[in-house]
N, C-alpha and C positions, 0 to 999 in steps of 0.2 A: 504493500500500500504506500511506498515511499514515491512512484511513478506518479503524480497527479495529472491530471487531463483539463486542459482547458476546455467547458461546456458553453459552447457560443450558442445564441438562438437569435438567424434571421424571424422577425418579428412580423414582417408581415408581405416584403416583396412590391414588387411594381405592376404586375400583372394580372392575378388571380384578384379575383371581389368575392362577395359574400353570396353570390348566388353559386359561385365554386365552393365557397366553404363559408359559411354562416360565423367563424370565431373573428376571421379576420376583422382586425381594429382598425377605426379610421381616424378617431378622435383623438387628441393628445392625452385624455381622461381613459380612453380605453388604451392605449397605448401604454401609459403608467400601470392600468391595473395588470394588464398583460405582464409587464416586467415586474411584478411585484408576484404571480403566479413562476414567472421565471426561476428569480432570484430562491425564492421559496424552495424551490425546486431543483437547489445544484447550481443553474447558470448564473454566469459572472461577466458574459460578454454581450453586448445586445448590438446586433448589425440591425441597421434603420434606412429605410426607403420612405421618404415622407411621401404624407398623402394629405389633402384637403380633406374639412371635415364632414365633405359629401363620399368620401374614397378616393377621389380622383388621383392618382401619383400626382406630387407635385414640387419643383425642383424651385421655389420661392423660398426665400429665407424666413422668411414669416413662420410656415408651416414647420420646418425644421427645429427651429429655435422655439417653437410652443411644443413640442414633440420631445425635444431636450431638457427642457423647465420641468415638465410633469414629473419624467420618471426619476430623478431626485426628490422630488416632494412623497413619493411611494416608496422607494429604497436607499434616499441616504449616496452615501456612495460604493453601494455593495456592487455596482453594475459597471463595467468599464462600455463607455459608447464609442458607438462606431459606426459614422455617417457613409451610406455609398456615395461611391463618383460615377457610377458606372449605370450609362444610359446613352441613346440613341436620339439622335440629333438636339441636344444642350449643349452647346458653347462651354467651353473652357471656364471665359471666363465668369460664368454664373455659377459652376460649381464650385469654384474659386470662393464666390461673394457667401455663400452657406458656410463653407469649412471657416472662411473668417468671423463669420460672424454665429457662428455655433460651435466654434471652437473642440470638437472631439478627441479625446484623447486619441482616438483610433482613425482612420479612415480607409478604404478597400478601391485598390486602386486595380481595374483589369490590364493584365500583363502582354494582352497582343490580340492581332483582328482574326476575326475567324469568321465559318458561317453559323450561323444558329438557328437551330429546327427542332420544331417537335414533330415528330412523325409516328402517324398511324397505322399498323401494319393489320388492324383490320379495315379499315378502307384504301390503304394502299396508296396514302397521298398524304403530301406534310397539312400539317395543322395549321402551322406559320413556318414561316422563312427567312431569312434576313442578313444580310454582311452586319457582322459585328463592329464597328469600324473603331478601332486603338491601334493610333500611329505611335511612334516614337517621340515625335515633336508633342503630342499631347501626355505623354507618360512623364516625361521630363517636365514638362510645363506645371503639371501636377504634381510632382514629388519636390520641384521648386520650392513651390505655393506650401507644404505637406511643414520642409525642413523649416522656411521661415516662422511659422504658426506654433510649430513645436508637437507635431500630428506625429503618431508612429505607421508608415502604412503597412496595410493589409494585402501582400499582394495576390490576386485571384489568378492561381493558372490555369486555364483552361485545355493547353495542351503541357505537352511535355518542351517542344521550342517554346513555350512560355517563361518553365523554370530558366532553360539558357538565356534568355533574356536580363534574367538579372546579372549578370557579370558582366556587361558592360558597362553600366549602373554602378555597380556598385565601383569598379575600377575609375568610374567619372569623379568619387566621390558623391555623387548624391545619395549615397545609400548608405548606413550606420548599422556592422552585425550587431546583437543577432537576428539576422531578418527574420521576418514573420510572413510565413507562406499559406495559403489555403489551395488544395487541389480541388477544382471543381470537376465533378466526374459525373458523366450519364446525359452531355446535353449533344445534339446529334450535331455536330461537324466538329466535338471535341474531343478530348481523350474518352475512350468506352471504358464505362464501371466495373472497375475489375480488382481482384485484391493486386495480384500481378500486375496492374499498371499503376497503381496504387504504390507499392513497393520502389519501380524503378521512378517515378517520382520526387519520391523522397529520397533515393541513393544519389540521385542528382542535382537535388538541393543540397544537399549534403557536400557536392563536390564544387557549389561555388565558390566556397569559401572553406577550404578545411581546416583553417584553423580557427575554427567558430564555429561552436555548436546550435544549429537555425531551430527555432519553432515552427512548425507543422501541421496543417490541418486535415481533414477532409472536409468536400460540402457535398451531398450527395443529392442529386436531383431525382424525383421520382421514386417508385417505389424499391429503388436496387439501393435507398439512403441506409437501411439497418444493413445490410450488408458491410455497407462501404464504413460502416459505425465501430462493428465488430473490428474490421480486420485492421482498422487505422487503430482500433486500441490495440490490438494485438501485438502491433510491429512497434507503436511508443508514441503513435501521433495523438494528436487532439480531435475534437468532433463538433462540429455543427449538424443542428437540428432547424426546425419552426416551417414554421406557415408559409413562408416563401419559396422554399424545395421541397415539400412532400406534403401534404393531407394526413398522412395516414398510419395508425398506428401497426408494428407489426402483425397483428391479428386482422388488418383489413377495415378495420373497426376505424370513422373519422374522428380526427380528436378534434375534443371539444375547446380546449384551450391551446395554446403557446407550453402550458404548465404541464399536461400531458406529453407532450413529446418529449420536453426537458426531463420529465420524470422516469420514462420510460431509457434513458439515453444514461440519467445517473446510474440505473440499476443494472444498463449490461456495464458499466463502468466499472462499479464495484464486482460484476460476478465475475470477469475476470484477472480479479487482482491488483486494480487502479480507485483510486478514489476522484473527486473533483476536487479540481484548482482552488483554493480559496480564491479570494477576489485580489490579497496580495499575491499572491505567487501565481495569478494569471501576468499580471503588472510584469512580474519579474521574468516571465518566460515571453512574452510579446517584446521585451525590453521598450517598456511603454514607463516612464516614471510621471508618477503623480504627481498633479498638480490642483491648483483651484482653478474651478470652473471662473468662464469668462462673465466680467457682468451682464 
């Protein structure tokens, strides 16, 4: 039980609304009570997609910064936040104007373009489709913005040339070990969910910098997430959960809250011999140092 696991919960995503699943939060009231079901529940990380308080995703500072306010007033500072950047045709500089002026200790920056699809394979046609578009000039621009602000980012790789991506980054200087990686695994023109790809992943995070021991995650999209849950604890990585990447619990059963998935994610935690990160020693493996929040 000396291995702790950082338990991250995406809160509620860009995409899905509540006729996809009824717990999604849109309020900053719901939003709080959700991390407060979180927090309860083992996690100590909360990845945020704002939304207006009709649901709409919404990338205004306004929304973000009332989204930020709440869940201190619910947990104190049991929760490390952590705003996305990552979205499809928003300007640099507006996400820019959030991270400033919402100040997260965290931010999740995507590591490179790809395609991204959901695809049906009983109707035999994607669902959606789309160029993921992260250039290099925007990745820079952002981890710019990240260092001056005093952000630690999150970087999301979606492929395995994503992890390679960090070392030139890092050799630019714009990048401070020990970095903090998230593998996104299961979205269709990315890495396929696999414990095996999963694995060579992390051997290769591992080789950008070897003389720095990096932080690690999984996120796992869909229902192949407890999978990818398991095997990231098994090998020593960390895990995300929530509403944003799956619905569903492993029995098929929809969870009701953000606090069910968390709950369900602490108990294979513990059944294999790991416990959950406290909220310090998430801090300490992210290499994220605490601060006070922005007025």
């Amino acid at each position: 039980m000396s291995d702790p696991a950082v338990i991250t919960c995406a809160i509620s995503g860009a995409i899905a609304n509540r006729e996809q699943c009824p717990a999604i939060p849109y309020t900053p009231e719901e939003y709080a009570a959700e991390a407060r079901r979180i927090v309860d529940e083992g996690g100590v990380h909360i990845h945020i997609h704002a939304r207006t308080r009709e649901g709409v995703p919404s990338y205004e500072t306004e929304d973000f910064v009332a989204i930020r306010d709440a869940i201190p007033e619910q947990v104190g500072d049991a929760a490390i936040i952590n705003f996305s950047t990552g979205t499809v045709g928003v300007p640099v500089a507006k996400r820019i104007a959030y991270l400033e002026a919402g100040r997260p200790e965290v931010a999740a920056l995507n590591m490179g373009s790809m395609n991204y699809a959901k695809y049906s394979a009983k109707r035999r046609e994607f669902v959606f489709k789309f160029v993921f578009t992260n250039p290099f000039d925007e990745i820079i621009e952002l981890l710019e913005a990240m260092r001056r602000l005093g952000i630690k980012p999150e970087h999301e790789c979606f492929d395995l040339g994503h992890v390679g991506s960090l070392a030139p980054l890092l050799d630019m200087g714009l990048l401070e070990p020990p970095l903090h990686a998230d593998f996104v695994m299961g979205v269709v023109g990315g890495v396929p969910a696999s414990a095996r790809n999963l694995a060579a992943m992390a051997d290769n995070l591992a080789q950008v910098d070897p003389d720095h021991r990096h932080h690690w995650g999984v996120i796992g999209i869909g229902r192949d997430q407890w999978m990818l849950v398991a095997a990231a604890l098994t090998l020593g990585g960390s895990i995300r959960v929530g509403l944003e990447d799956n619905f569903y619990l492993p029995s098929g059963e929809m969870a009701r809250s953000n606090g069910e998935l968390i709950a369900q994610a602490r108990r294979m935690t513990e059944e294999v011999g790991r416990r959950p990160a406290t909220v310090d020693e998430a801090r300490a493996l992210l290499g994220v140092t605490a601060r006070e929040p922005a007025a």
